[in-house]
N, C-alpha and C positions, 0 to 999 in steps of 0.2 A: 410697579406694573406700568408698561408702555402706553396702556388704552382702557385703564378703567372704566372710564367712563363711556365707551364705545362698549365694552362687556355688559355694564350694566342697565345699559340703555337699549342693550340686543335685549335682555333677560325681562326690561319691564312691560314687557308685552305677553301678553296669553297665550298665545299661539307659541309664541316662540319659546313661553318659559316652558309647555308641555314637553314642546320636541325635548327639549334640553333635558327635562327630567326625565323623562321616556331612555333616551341615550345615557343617561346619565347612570341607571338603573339595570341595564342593561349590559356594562362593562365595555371592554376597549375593544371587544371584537365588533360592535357597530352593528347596525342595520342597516338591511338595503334601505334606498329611499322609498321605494314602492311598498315595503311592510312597515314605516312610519305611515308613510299617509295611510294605512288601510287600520293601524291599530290606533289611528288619529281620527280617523274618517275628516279626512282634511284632502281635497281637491290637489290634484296634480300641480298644478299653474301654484296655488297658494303656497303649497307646500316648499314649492323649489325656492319660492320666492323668501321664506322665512328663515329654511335652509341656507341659502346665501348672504342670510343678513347676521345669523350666528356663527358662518365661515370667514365672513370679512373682522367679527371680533374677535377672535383668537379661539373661540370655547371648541368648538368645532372641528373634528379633520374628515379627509371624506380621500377614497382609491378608489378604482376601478379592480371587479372583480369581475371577471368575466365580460357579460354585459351590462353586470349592475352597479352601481354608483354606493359604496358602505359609508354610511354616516358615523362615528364616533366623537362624544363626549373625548376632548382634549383634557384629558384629568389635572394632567401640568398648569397649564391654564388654567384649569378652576381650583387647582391649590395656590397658585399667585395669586388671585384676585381675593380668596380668603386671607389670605397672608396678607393682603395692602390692607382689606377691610379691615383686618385687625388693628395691626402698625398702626393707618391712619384715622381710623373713623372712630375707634374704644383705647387709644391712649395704648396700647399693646396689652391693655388687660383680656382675659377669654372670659372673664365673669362680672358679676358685679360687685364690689370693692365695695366694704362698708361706708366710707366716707362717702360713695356716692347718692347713699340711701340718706345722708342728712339734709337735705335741700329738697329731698324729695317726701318729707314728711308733713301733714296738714299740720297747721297750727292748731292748737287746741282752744 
């Protein structure tokens, strides 16, 4: 992944990780921006501003329809950044591997 650490640094904010999961939950048809902020109760100004900080990291895509602005969860995007967290952060295991659990035992 290009900008992991731009991803995950959009996602470690509250505001931003809600939007995310809200879209996220909601599938690739999007919401307007005006029905995030209102199922967010999250201020206009706030909201565009959070909005463009998880646009600039990839998670995000956003068209015009009409005259509204659709936010969608980039799924591509959050299956790479799950894919890099794998690969690079758990050795490419998805679980925990018994040898991991010896080092992690109290001594008696």
């Amino acid at each position: 992944m290009r900008n992991a650490v731009g991803a995950l640094a959009a996602l470690a904010q509250e505001s931003r990780l809600a939007i995310f999961r809200l879209l996220v939950e909601v599938g690739p048809r999007g919401l307007p921006a005006g029905m995030v902020g209102r199922r967010l109760d999250m201020p206009g100004a706030t909201l565009s501003f959070h909005l463009t900080q998880l646009r600039q990291s990839g998670l995000v895509r956003h068209w015009r329809n009409g005259r509204s602005i659709v936010y969608a969860a980039d799924f591509a995007a959050m299956n790479t950044l799950m894919g890099f967290l794998t690969e690079n952060c758990c050795r490419g295991k998805t679980r925990r591997q018994p040898e991991d659990t010896e080092d992690a035992t109290p001594a008696r």
